[in-house]
N, C-alpha and C positions, 0 to 999 in steps of 0.2 A: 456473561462477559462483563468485567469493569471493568468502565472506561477508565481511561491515564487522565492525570492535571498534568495541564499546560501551564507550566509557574512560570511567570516574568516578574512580576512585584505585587503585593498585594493592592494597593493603592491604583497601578496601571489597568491592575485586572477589573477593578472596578469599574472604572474611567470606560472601559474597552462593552461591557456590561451595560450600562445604562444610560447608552447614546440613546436622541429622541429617536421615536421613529420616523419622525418625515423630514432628518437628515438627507440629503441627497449625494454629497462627495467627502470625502475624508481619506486618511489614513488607511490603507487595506490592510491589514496582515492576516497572514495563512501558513498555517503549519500541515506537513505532511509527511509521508513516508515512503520511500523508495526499499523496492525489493530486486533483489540480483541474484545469479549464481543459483537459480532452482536448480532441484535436484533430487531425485525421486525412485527409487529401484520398490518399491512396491510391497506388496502384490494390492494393487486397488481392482476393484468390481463392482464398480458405478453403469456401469457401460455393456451390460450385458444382457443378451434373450432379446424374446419379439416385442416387446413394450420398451428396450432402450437397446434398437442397434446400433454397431459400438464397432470398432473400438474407443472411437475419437472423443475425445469431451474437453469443452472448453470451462477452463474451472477460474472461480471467481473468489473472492474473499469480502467475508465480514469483516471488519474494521474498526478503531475507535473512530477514524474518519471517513467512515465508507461505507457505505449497504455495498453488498455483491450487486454486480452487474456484468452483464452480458458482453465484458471489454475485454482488457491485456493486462488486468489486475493479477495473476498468475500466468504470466504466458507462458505457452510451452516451445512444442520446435516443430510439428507437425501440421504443414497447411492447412486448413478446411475449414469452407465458412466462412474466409475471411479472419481468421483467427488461428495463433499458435495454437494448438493443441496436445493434448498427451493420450496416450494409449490408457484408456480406461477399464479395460475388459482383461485381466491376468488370466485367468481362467480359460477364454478361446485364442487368446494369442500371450503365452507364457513367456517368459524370459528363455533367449534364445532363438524366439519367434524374427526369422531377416525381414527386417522393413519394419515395424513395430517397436523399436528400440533404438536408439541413436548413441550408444555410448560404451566402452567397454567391446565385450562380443557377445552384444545384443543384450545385455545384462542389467542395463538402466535406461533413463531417460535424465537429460539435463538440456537445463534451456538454450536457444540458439539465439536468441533478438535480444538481448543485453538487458537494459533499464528497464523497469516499469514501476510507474507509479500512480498513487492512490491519493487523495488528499479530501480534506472537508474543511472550509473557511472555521475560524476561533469562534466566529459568535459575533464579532462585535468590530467598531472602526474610531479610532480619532478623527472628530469630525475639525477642523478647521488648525489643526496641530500639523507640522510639517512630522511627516518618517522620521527625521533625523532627529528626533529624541530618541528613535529605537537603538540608537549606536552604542555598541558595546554592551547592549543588554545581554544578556546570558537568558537565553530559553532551554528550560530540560520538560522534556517528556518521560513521565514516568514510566515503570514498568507496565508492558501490557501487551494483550495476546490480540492473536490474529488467526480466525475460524477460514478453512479454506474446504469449497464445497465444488463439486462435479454439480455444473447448471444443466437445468433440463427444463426446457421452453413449457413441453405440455402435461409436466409435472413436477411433483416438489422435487427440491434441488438437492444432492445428497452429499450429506456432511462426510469429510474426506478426514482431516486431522486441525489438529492446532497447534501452534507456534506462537512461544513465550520470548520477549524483547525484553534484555535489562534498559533499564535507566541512561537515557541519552540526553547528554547537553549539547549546544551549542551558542558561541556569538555571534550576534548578528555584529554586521559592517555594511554602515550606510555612505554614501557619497551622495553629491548634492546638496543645495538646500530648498527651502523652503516647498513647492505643490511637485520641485520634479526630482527631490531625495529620495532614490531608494535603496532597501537592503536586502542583504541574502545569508545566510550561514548555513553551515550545515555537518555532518557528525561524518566519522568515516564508517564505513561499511563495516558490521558486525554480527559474528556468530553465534546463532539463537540462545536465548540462556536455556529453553527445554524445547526437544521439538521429538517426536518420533523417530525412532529410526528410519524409517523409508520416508522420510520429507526432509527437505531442509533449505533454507533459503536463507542469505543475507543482508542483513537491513540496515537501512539510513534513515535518519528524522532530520527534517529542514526547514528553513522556514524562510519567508518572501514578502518587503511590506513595500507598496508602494500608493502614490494618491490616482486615488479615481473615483467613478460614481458608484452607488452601494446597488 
């Protein structure tokens, strides 16, 4: 997977790069990405036999800003565990299967609990610089993919598909000034530029700077 640039300016990017390290408070900023509108008609078989009983599986996603994890990073619609989940097993509970399926007549699966989001800090903080230079900055995330895997505690986790994101900008917009400036921007929700047929999901990139401790 290659990872996207996060272009703000090239001069900023530096600045943001090669704070000391025994900074203690500055500038935050964080870029991330939100996913919506899962949607999923299949056939997956993650989830199946006496070494993975099934059907449910909570799936996670690699990331440029993310390792998979055992969260709400693809959440599905199906209780259990404390987590949305999806019918991972086609095979013993097939499309048409009542209860196993939430959408159609019984013919997919699409998500019920709205937003979920992933993020990973830039790297780096203005140490003693108010946010409100980040006003009006333009931040684009380049194109980049997103590996989405069926997690499995007491063994390796099994890769499900991947989903391609064109090229998203946004401006950020700060209020305030000086240590309590902060800002927010963020892109509208957009249709994968490649994704498989039985996956799909819609995505956002945003970003959020504000002052506090590193």
């Amino acid at each position: 997977m290659r990872l996207p640039v996060i272009t703000l300016s090239s001069t900023l990017l530096l600045t943001l790069i090669a704070l000391p390290a025994h900074a203690r408070n500055g500038c935050r900023l964080f870029v991330g990405i939100d996913n919506r509108d899962r949607f999923v008609t299949g056939p997956i078989n993650s989830e199946c036999g006496i070494l993975h009983p099934g059907p449910w599986g909570n799936w996670g996603v690699e990331g440029p800003f993310s390792s998979r994890q055992d969260g709400d990073q693809f959440a599905g619609w199906y209780d259990e565990d404390g987590h949305q989940q999806w019918n991972s097993c086609y095979d013993e509970y097939p499309s048409g299967s009542d209860g196993y399926f939430n959408w159609g007549d019984d013919e997919a699966q699409i998500t019920d609990v709205g937003d979920q989001w992933y993020t990973y800090g830039l790297g780096g903080y203005l140490i003693n610089i108010s946010c409100a230079v980040f006003n009006n900055y333009v931040v684009t995330v380049e194109a980049h993919e997103i590996d989405v895997y069926e997690l499995d505690p007491a063994s390796p986790d099994d890769y499900l598909a991947s989903i391609i994101y064109d090229e998203q900008s946004f401006t950020l917009s700060c209020s305030g000034s000086g240590t309590s400036a902060t800002c927010y921007g963020e892109t509208t929700f957009q249709e994968p530029l490649a994704a498989p047929s039985e996956f799909t999901a819609l995505g956002r990139a945003w970003g959020h700077a504000n002052w506090g401790p590193i």
